[in-house]
N, C-alpha and C positions, 0 to 999 in steps of 0.2 A: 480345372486343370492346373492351375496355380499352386493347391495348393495340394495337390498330389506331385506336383515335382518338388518342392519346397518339404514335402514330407521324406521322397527319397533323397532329399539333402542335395539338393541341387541352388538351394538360397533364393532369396527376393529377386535376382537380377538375372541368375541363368536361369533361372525357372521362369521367370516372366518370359526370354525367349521363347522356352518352348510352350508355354501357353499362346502365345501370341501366333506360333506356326501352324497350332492344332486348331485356334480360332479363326486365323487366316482359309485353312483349306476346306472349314464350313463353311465361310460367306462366301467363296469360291463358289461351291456347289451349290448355297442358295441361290448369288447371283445368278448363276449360268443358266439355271432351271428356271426361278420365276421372277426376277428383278429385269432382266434380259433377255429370259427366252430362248434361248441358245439353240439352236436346231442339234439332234444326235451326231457326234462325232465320233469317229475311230478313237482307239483307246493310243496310239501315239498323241491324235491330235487332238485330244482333251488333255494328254499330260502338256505339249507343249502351250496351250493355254494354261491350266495349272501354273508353269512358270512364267510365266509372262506375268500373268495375276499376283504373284508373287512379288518379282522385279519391281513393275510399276507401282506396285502399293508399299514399297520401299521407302519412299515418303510419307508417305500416312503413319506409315511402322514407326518412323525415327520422332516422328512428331509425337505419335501414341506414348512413345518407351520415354521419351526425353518427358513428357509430363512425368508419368506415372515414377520416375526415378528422381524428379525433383521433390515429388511430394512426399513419397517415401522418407528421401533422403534429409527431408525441413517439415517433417509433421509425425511426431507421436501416433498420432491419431490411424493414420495414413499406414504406418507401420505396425502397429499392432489389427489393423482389418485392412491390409493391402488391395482387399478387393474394390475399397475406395479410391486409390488408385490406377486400377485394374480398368473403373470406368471413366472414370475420367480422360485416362489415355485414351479409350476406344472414342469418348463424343470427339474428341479434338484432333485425331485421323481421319473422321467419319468421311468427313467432307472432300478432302485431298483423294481418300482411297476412293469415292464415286467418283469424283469428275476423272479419275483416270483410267479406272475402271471402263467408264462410258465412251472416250475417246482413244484409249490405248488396246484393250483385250478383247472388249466386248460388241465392238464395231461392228455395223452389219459390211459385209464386204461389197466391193462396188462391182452392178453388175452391167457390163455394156448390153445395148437394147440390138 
């Protein structure tokens, strides 16, 4: 997706956003189906999970983009196959976007007995 936006001339940095949105709302969908299991939801309240997954991995986001724009921005290398920085951001989010994932979206709700 990188580098279909980068081809419609949207550059290394706004294009990375919207790589990173359209990446975002598959591990969304992975999560919800088989990392977590999600039982079927009405389509408001899968979009309002959608946003929440979104929100919360706001961190993982700034963490991913803040690599991937340093190495870009201090590596040749980096800059001529960005998709090296592409994964790198994604290892270095990885972990932030689970743990919050797991206790902020994806929570099983509590149910009194």
């Amino acid at each position: 997706m990188l580098y279909v936006a980068v081809w419609a001339g949207l550059g290394l940095y706004s294009g990375r956003i919207v790589s990173y949105l359209v990446a975002a709302t598959f591990t969304w969908y992975g999560n919800r189906r088989i990392t977590f299991d999600s039982r079927a939801q009405s389509a408001p309240a899968a979009m309002a999970e959608w946003i929440r997954f979104l929100l919360t991995n706001l961190v993982g986001g700034a963490v991913n983009y803040a690599v991937y724009a340093v190495l870009v921005s201090q590596l040749e290398l980096v800059r001529a196959y960005p998709v090296i920085g592409v994964a790198a951001g994604s290892i270095a989010g990885l972990g932030v976007n689970f743990t919050l994932s797991r206790w902020l979206v994806f929570r099983e709700p509590h149910v009194r007995p």
